[in-house]
Structure formats: C-alpha cells, structure tokens
C-alpha positions in Angstrom: -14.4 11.6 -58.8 -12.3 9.2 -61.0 -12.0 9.6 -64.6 -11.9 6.6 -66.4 -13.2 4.5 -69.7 -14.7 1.5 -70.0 -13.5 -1.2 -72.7 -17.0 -1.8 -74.2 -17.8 -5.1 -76.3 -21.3 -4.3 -76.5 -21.4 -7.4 -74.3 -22.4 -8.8 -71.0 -19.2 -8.8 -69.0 -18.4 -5.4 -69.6 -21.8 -3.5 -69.7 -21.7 -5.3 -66.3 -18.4 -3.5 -65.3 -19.7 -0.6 -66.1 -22.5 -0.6 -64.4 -20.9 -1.8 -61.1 -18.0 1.2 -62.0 -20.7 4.1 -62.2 -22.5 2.7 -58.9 -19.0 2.8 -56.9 -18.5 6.5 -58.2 -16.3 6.4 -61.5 -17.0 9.1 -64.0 -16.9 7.3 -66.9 -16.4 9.4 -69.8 -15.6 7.5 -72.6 -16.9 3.8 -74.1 -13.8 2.3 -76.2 -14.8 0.1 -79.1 -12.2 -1.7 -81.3 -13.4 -2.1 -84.5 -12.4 -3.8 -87.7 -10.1 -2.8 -90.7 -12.7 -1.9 -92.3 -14.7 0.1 -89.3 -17.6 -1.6 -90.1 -18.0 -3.9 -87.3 -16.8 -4.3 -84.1 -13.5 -6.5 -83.8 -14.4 -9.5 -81.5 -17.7 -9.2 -81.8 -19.1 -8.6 -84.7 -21.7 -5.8 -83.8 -22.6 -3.7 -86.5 -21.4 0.2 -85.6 -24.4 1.9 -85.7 -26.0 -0.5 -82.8 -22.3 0.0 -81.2 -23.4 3.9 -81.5 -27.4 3.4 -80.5 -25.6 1.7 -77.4 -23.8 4.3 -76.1 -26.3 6.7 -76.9 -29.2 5.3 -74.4 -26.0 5.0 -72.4 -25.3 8.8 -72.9 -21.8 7.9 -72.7 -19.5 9.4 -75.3 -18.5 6.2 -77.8 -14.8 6.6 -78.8 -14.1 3.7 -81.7 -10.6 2.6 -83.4 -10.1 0.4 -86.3 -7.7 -2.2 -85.8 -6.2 -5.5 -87.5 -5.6 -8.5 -85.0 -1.6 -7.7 -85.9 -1.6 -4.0 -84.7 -4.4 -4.3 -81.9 -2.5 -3.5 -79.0 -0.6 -0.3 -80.7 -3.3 1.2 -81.2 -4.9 0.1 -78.3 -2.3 1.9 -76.3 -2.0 4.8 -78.9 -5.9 5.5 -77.9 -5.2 5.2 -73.9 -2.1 8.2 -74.5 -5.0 10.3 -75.9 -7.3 9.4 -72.9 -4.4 10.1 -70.7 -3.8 13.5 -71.7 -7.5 14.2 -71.5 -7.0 13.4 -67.4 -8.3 9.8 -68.0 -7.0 7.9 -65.0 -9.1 4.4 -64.9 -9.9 1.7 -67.8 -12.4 -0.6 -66.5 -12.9 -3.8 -67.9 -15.6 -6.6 -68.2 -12.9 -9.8 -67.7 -13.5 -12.7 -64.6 -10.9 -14.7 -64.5 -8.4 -15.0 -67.4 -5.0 -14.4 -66.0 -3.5 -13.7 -69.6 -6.0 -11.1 -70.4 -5.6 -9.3 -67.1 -1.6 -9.1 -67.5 -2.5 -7.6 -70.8 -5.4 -4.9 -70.2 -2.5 -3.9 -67.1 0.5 -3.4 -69.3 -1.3 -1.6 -72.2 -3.1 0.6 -69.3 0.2 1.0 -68.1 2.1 2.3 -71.0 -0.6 5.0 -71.1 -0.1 5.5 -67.2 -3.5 4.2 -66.7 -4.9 2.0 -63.8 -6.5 -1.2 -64.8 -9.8 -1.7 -63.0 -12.0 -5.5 -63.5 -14.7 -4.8 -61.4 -15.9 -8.7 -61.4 -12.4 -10.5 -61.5 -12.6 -13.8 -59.8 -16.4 -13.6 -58.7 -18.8 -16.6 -58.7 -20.0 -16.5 -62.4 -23.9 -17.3 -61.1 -24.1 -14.4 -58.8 -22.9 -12.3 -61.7 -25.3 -13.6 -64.1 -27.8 -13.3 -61.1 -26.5 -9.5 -60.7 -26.8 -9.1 -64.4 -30.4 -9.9 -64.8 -31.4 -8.1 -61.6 -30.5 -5.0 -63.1 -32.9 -5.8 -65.8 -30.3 -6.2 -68.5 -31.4 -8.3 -71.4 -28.7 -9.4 -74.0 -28.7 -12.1 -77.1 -26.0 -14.2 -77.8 -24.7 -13.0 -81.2 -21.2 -15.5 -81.2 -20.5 -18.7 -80.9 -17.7 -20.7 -81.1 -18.1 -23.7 -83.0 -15.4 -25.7 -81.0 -17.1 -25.6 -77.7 -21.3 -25.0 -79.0 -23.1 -26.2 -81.3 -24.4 -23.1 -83.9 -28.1 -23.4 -82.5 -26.8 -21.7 -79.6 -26.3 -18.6 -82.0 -29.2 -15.8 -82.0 -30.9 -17.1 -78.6 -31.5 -14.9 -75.6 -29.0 -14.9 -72.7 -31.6 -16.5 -70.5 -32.1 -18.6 -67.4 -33.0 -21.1 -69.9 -29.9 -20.6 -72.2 -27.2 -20.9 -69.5 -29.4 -24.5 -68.1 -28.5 -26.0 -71.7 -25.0 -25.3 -71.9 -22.6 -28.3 -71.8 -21.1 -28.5 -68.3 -17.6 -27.8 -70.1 -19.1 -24.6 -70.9 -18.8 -21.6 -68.6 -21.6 -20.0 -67.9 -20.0 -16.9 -69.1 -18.3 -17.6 -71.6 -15.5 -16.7 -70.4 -13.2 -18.7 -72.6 -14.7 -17.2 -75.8 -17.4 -20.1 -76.0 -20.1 -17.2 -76.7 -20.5 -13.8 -76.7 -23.5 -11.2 -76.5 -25.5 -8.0 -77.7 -26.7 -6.4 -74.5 -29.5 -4.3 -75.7 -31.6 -3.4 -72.4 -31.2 -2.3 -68.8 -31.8 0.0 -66.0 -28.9 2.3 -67.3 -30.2 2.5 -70.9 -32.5 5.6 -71.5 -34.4 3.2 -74.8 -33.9 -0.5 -75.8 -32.2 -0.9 -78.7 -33.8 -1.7 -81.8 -32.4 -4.8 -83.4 -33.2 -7.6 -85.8 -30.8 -10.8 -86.6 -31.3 -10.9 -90.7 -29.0 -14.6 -90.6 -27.2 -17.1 -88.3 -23.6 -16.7 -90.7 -20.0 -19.2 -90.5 -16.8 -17.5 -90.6 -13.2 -19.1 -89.4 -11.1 -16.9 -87.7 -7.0 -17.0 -87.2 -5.4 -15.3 -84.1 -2.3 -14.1 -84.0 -1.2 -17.4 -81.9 -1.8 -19.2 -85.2 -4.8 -20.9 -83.7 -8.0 -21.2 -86.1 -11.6 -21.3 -85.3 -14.8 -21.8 -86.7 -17.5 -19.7 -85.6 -21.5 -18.7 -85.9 -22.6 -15.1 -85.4 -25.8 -13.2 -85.7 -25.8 -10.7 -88.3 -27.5 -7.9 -86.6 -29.2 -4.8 -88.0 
C-alpha cells in the first residue's frame, strides 16, 4: 500500500482528493496544514486550528501543522515533506483541477523531498466533481471570498446546488481561481460532523508575494 499525505485546506477540493486517494488504495497517514505566523489560523484559509484538529479527528487521520509566512512558505513546505520522507512517505496528494502554476509547484516541492505529486481530480469536468462531492454526502460552507470576483454576501452560505446556480458565469464553479473557498464539515468519511458557528462575516486585504493585493470576506468560525 502507498504511503502518502494529503495537503489538507479544510476545503472541498482536497477533502475530495482525499477521499478519492483512500478509495483507490493510498494509506494516507498524515493531513498537512499550513498555518499562519502566529499558528492560530490556517494560512489560506482562515480556519481556526482547533476545527482544523476536530477535522482530522472525525477523519482519524493524524493532523501534522506548520506555521509559515507567505515569504518562507515553500521552505518549510519542503522542510516538512524531508520529514515525511524519512518516515517512508512516498505520495502527497492534492486537491488542485486545473491550475498549471500550482501543479508545477506542488511537483517540485514534492520533488525536492523525493516525493510523487498525486491531484486526483486534475483536469475533470468541475460539475461532475461537485456532483461527486455531494454524493458522498459531504456538506461544506463557504468561509472566503474574494472581493474582486464576489460580492461578500456570498461569504457564510452553504456550498449548495443553490449557491453554485448564483455565481456569476465568470465564476468557476469551484473556485478554482481563489474566487471562494470552503469549511467542509460533514461526509461519509467523517466519524461526527463538526460543530461550528460563524460569530462574523470580517474584511481583510491580503498581499502575495507577486505584489498583487486583494480584498477579501471570511467567516470567522468557532
């Protein structure tokens, strides 16, 4: 059985990856959550860490976590992938469709580590995995949004049928270009739900490292 670890958002995409990795035979032994500076919350999206850790517990998958700044992500990135390596780690799967940039990435930093990149849903129709998505009973909220492609009121709603028919045709229905992201917090591979409650609908504007700047809403949970 391969070993591998699955680069876990919290999200849709890659609880999705996941899923589709244990059901083709991986043994995956590890969930790997970048978090912020601080450790607090999760680095892309937001997700406080002890819903990170309720998560991975009704996943009863060990939850391996690393703090990093937007400057040093991929060092430490690759630093955590050596330690899997050593530990006979042999597969990273992640949760990406399409995005040519992010695949080249997730394969060199796998790479350095001697580590095979796995995307279980790269290129696939994004309906038939939204379809696949809810047929395995997951349920997820949509806890980002970005401000330049949705309007805020998108922020805090269920990923629904009825979501995804209101999103601006420029949209994809994936958000696969970062116009939203999501909380899953329910499925067939979760022992319990998680317990969650969105306190407020917060702005924050966010620099990348490519010197772009952009305003966002999230979902505080708790």
């Amino acid at each position: 059985m391969k070993k591998a670890f699955c680069s876990w958002s919290g999200g849709k995409d890659s609880c999705l990856a996941l899923n589709r990795a244990l059901k083709s035979g991986f043994e995956v032994r590890y969930l790997l959550t970048m978090f912020d500076e601080s450790g607090g919350r999760s680095r892309s999206h937001a997700v406080p860490r002890k819903l990170i850790e309720a998560q991975a517990d009704a996943l009863d998958i060990e939850l391996v976590t690393v703090n990093a700044s937007w400057q040093n992500y991929e060092q430490v990135f690759i630093e955590q992938l050596k330690k899997f390596q050593v530990e006979q780690i042999t597969h990273g799967i992640f949760g990406d469709i399409d995005l040519q940039v992010h695949q080249d990435w997730e394969e060199k930093v796998c790479a350095a580590a001697e580590i095979k990149a796995v995307l279980p849903l790269w290129m696939e129709n994004r309906l038939q995995i939204i379809e696949e998505f809810w047929a395995e009973n997951f349920k997820s909220v949509v806890v980002c949004v970005n401000e330049n492609f949705l309007d805020a009121e998108f922020c805090g709603r269920i990923f629904d049928r009825n979501f995804v028919a209101d999103l601006p045709e420029s949209v994809d229905a994936c958000g696969e270009n970062g116009e939203f992201h999501t909380f899953v917090f329910d499925g067939k591979i979760f022992k319990n739900p998680i317990n969650y409650k969105i306190t407020e609908i917060y702005k924050h504007e966010l620099q990348f490292p490519s010197g772009d700047v952009s305003k966002f809403a999230y979902a505080k949970l708790e």
